[in-house]
VEXMILUM-181625 format. One line per 4 residues: for each residue x, y, z of N, C-alpha, C, O, CB. Coordinates in nm, 4 decimals. Each point is the difference from the previous one (the first is absolute). Glycine has a CB too. Layout:
REM residues N
X/Y/Z/X/Y/Z/X/Y/Z/X/Y/Z/X/Y/Z  ...
REM end
This chain:
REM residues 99
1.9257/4.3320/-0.5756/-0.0692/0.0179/-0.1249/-0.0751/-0.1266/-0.0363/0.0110/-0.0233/-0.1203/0.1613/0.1884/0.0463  -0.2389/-0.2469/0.1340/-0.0994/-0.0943/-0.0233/-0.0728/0.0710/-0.1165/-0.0648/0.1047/-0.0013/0.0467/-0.2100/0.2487  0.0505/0.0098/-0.3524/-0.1059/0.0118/-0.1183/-0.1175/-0.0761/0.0045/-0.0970/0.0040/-0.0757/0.2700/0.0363/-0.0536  -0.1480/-0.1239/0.2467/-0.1206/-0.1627/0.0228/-0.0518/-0.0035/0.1093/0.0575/0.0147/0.1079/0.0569/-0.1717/-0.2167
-0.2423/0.1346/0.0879/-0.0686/-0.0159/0.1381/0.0532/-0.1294/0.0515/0.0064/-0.1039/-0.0656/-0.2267/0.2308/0.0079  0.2625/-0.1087/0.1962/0.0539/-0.1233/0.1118/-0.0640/-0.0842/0.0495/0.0478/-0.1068/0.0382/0.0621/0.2238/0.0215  -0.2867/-0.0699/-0.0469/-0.1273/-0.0222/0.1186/0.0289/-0.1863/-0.0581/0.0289/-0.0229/-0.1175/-0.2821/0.3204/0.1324  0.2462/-0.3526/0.0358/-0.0184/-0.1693/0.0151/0.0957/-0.0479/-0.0610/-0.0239/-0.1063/-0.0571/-0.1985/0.0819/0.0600
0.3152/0.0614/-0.0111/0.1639/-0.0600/-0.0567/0.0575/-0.0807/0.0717/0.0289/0.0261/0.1168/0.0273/0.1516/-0.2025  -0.0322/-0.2780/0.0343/0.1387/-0.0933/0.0853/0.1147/0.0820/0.0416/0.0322/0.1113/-0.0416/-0.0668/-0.3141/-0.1027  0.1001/0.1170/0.2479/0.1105/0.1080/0.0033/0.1677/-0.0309/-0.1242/0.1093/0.0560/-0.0086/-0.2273/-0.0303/0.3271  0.0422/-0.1583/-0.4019/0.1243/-0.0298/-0.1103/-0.0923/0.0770/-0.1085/0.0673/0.0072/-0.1028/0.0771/-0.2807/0.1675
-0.2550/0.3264/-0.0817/-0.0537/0.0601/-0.0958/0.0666/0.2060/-0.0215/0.0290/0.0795/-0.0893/-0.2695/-0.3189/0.1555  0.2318/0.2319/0.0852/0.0277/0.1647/0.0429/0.1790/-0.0184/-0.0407/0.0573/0.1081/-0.0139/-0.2829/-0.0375/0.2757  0.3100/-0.1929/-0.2801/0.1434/0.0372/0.0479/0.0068/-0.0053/-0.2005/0.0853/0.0599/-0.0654/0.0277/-0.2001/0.4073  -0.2096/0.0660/-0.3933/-0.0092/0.0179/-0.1587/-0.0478/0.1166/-0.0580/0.0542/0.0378/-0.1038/-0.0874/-0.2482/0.1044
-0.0532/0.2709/0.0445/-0.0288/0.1437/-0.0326/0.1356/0.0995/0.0193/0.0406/0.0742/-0.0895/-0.3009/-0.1232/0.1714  0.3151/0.0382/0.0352/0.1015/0.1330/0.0580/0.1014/-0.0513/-0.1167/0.0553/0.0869/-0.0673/-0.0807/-0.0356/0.3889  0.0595/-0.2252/-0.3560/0.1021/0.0013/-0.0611/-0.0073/0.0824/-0.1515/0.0967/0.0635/-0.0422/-0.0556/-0.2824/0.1917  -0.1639/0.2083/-0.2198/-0.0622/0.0274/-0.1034/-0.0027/0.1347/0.0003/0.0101/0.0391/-0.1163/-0.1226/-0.2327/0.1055
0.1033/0.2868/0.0905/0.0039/0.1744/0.0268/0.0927/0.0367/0.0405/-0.0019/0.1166/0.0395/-0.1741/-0.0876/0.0067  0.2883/-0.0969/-0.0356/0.1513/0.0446/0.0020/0.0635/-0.0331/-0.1081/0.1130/0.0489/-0.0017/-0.0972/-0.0687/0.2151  -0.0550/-0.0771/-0.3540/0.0017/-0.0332/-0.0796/0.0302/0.1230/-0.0783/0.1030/0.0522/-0.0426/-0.2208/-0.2473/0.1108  -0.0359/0.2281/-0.0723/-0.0656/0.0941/-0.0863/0.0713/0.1454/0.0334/0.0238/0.0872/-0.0837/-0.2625/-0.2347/0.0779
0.2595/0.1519/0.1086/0.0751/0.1556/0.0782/0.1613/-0.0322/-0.0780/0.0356/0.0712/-0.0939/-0.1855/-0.0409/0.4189  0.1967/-0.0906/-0.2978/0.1351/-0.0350/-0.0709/-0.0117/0.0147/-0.1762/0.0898/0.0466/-0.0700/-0.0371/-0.2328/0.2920  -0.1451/0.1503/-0.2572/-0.0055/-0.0315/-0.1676/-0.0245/0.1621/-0.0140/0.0819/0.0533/-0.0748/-0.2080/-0.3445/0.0108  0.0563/0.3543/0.1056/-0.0521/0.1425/-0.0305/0.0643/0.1182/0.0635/-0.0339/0.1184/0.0001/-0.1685/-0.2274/-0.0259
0.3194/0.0380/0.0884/0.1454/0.1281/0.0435/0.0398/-0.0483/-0.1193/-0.0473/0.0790/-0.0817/0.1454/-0.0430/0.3609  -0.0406/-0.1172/-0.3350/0.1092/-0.0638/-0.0794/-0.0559/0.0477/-0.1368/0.1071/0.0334/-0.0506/-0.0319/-0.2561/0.2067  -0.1557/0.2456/-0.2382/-0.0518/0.0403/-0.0587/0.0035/0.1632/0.0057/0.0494/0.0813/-0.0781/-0.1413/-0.3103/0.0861  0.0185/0.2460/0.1178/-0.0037/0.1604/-0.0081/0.1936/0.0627/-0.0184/0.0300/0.1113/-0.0432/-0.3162/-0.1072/0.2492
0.3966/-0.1208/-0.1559/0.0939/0.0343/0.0113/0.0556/0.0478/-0.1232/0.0448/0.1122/-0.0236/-0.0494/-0.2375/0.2048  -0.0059/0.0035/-0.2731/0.0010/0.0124/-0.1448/-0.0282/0.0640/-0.0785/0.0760/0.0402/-0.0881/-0.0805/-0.1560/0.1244  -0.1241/0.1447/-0.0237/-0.0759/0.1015/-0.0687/0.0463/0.1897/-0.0024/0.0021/0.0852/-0.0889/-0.1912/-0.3003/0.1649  0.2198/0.2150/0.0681/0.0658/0.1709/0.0346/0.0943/-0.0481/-0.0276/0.0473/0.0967/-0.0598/-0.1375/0.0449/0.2344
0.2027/-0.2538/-0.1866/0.1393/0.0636/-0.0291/0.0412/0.0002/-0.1276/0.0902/0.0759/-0.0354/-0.0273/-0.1368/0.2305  -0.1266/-0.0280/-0.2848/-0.0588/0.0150/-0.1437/-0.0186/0.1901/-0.0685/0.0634/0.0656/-0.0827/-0.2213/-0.3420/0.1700  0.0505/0.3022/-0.0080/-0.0293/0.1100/-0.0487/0.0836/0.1444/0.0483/-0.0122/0.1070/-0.0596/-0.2052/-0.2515/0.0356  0.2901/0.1263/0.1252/-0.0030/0.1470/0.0874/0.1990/-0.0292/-0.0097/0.0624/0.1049/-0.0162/-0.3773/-0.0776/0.2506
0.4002/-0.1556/-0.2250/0.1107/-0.0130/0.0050/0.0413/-0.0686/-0.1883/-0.0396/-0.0901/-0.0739/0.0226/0.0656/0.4079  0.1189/0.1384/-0.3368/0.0603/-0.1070/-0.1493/0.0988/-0.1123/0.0205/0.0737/-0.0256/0.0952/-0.0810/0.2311/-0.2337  -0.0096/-0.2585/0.0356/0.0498/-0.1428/0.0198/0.2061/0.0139/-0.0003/0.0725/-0.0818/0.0567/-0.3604/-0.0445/-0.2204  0.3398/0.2547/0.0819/0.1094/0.0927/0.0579/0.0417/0.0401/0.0832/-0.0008/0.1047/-0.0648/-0.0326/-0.0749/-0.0335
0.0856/0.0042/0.2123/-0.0122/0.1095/0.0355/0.1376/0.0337/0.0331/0.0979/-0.0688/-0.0290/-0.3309/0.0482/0.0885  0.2339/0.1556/0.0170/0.1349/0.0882/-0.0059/0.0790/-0.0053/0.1975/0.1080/-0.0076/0.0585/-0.2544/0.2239/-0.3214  0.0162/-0.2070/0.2863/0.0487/0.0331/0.1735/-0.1070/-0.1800/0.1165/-0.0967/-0.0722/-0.0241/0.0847/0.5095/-0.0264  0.0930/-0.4269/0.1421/-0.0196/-0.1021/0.0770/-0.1205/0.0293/0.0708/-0.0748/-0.0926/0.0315/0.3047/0.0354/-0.0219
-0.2686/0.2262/0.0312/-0.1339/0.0195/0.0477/-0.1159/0.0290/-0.0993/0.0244/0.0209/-0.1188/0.0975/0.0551/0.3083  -0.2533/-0.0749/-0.1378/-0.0819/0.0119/-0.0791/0.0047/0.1729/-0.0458/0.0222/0.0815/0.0896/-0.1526/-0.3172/0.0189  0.1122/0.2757/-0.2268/-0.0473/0.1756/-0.0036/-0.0597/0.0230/0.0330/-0.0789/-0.0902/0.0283/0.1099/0.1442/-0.1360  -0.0789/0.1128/0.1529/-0.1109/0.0245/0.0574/-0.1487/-0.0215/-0.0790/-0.1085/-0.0115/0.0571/0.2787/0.1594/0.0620
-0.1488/-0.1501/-0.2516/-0.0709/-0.0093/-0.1254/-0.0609/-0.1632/0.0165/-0.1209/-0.0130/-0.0192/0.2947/0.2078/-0.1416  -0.0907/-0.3225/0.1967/-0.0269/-0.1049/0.0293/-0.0681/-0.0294/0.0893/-0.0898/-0.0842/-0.0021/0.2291/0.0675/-0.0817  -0.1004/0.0918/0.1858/-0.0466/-0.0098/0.1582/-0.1782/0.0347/0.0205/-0.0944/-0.0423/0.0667/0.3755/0.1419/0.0110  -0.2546/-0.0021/-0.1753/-0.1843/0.0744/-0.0013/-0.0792/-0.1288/-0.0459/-0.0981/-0.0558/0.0493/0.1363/0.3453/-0.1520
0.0362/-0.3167/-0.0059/-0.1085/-0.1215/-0.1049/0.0166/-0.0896/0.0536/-0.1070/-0.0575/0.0196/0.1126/0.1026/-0.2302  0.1016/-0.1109/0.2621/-0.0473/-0.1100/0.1390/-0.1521/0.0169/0.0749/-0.1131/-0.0433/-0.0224/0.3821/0.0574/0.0881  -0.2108/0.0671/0.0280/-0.1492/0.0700/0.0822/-0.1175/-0.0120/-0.0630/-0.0863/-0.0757/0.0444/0.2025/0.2449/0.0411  -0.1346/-0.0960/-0.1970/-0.1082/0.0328/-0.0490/-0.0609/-0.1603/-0.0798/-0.1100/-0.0552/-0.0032/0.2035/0.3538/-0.0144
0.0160/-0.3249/-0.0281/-0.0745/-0.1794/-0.0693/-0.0082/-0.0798/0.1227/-0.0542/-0.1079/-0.0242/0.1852/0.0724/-0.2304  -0.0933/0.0503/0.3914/-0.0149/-0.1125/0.1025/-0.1690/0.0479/0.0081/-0.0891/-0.0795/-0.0299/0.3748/0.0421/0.1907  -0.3080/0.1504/-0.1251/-0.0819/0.0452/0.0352/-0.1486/0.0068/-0.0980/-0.1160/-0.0213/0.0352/0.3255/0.1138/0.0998  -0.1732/-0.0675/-0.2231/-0.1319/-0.0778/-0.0981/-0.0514/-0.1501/0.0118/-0.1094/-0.0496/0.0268/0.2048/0.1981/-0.1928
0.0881/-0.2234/0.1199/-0.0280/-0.1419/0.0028/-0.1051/-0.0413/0.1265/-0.1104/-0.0530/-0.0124/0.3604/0.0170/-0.1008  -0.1931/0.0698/0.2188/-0.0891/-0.0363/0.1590/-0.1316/0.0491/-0.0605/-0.0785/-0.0905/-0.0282/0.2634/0.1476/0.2652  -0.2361/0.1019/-0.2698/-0.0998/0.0421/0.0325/-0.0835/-0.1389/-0.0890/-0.0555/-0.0952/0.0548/0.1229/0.4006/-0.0006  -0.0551/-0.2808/-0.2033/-0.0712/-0.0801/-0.0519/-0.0588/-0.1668/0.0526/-0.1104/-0.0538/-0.0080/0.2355/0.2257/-0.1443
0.0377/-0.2273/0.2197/-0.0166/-0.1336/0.0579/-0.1158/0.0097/0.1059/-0.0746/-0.0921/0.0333/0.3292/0.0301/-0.0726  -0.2550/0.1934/0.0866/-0.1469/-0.0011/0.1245/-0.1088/0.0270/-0.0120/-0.0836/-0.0080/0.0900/0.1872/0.0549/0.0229  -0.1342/0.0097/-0.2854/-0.1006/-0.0005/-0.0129/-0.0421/-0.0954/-0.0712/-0.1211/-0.0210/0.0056/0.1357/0.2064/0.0410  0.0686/-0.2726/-0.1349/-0.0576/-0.1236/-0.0335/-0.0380/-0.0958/0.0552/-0.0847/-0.0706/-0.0548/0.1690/0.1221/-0.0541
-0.0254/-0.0886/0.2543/-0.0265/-0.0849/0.0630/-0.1248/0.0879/0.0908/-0.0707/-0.0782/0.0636/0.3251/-0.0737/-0.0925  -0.2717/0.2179/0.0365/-0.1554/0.0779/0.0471/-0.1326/-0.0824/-0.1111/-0.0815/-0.0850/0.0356/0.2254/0.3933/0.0276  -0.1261/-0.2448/-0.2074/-0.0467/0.0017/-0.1046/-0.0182/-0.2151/0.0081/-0.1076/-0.0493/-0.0336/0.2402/0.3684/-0.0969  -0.0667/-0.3706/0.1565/0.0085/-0.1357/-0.0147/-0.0862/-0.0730/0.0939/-0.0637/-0.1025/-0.0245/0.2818/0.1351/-0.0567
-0.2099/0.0584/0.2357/-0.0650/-0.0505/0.0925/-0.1174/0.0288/-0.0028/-0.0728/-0.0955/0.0271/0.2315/0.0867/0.0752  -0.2231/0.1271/-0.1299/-0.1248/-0.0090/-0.0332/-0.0865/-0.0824/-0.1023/-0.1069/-0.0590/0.0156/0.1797/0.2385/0.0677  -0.0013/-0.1662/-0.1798/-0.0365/-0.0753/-0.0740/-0.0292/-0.1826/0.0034/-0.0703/-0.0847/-0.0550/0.1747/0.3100/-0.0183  -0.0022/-0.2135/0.1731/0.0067/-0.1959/0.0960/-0.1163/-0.0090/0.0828/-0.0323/-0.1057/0.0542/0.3049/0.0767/0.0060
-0.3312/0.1265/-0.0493/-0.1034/0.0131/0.1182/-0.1232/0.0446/-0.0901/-0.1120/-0.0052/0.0508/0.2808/0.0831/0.1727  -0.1534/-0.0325/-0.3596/-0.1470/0.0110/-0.0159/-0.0147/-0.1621/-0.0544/-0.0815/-0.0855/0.0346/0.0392/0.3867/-0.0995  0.1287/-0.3067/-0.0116/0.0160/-0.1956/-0.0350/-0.1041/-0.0719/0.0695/-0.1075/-0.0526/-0.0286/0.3709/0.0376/0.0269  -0.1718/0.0370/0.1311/-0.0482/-0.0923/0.0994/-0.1413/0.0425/0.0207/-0.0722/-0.0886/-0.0458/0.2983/0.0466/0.1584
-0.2742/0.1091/-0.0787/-0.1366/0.0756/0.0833/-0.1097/-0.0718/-0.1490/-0.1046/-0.0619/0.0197/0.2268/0.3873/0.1516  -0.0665/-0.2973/-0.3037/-0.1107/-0.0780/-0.1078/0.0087/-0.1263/0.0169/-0.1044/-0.0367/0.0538/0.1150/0.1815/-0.2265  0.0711/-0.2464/0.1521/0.0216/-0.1134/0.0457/-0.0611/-0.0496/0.1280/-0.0297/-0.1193/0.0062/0.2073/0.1637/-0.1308  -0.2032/0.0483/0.2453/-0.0797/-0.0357/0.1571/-0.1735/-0.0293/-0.1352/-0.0651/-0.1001/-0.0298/0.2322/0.3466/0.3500
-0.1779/-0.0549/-0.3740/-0.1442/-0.0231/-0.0569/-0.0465/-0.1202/-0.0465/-0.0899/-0.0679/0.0496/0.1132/0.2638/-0.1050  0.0702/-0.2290/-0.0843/-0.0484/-0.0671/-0.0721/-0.0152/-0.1988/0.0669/-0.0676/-0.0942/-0.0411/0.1732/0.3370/-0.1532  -0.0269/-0.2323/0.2846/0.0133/-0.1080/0.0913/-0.1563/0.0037/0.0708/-0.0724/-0.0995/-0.0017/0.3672/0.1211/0.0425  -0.3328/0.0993/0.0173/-0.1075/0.0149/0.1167/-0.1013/-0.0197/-0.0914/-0.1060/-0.0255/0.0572/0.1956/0.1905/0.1289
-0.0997/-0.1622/-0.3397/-0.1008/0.0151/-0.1086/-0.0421/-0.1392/-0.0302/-0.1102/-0.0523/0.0161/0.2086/0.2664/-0.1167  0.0281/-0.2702/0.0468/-0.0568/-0.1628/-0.0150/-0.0271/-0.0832/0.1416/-0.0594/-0.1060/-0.0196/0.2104/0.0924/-0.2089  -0.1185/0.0419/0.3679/-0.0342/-0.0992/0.0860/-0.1463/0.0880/0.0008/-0.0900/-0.0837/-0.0074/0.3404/-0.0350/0.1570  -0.3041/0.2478/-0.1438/-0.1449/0.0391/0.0198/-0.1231/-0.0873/-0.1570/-0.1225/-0.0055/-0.0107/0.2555/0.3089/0.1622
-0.0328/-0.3488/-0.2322/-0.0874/-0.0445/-0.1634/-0.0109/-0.1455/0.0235/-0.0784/-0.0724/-0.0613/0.1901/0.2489/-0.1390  -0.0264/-0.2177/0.2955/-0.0152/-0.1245/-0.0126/-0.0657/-0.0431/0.1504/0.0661/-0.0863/0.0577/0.1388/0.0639/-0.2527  -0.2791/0.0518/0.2391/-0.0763/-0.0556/0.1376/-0.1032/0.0279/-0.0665/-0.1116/-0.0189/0.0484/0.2280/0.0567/0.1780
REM end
């Protein structure tokens, strides 16, 4: 899951990125962990397994949480890339104003 382009990276730059996206993968289970057992498990309970009632809303909140996490980071990357592509323009604009 490279969120970062690699092309001309050191190889202590690439071992700072992977550390940084295992970071982020860890912070956003741990969270998502929280978040479904928050909502779908009570903070009570009666039996040592999950109910079947629990079990669904597990599923179903893992499964949002992810979906959404993939489309934001979609939604993010494009957006990193139109950034960038105005920033090439406005770069290619002042070296063409100033010759």
């Amino acid at each position: 899951m490279a969120a970062f382009g690699t092309a001309g990276m050191s190889q202590a730059q690439m071992q700072l990125v992977a550390e940084l996206e295992i970071e982020m993968m860890a912070d956003m289970y741990n969270r998502m962990t929280a978040a479904c057992q928050k909502k779908c498990v009570p903070p009570k309970y009666k039996e040592g397994e999950l109910t079947k009632g629990e079990s669904v809303c597990l599923d179903r909140c893992v499964a949002k949480y992810l979906d959404i996490h993939e489309r934001l980071g979609k939604k993010l990357t494009e957006k990193s890339m139109q950034d960038e592509q105005v920033m090439k323009q406005l770069q290619q604009q002042q070296e063409g104003g100033s010759s």
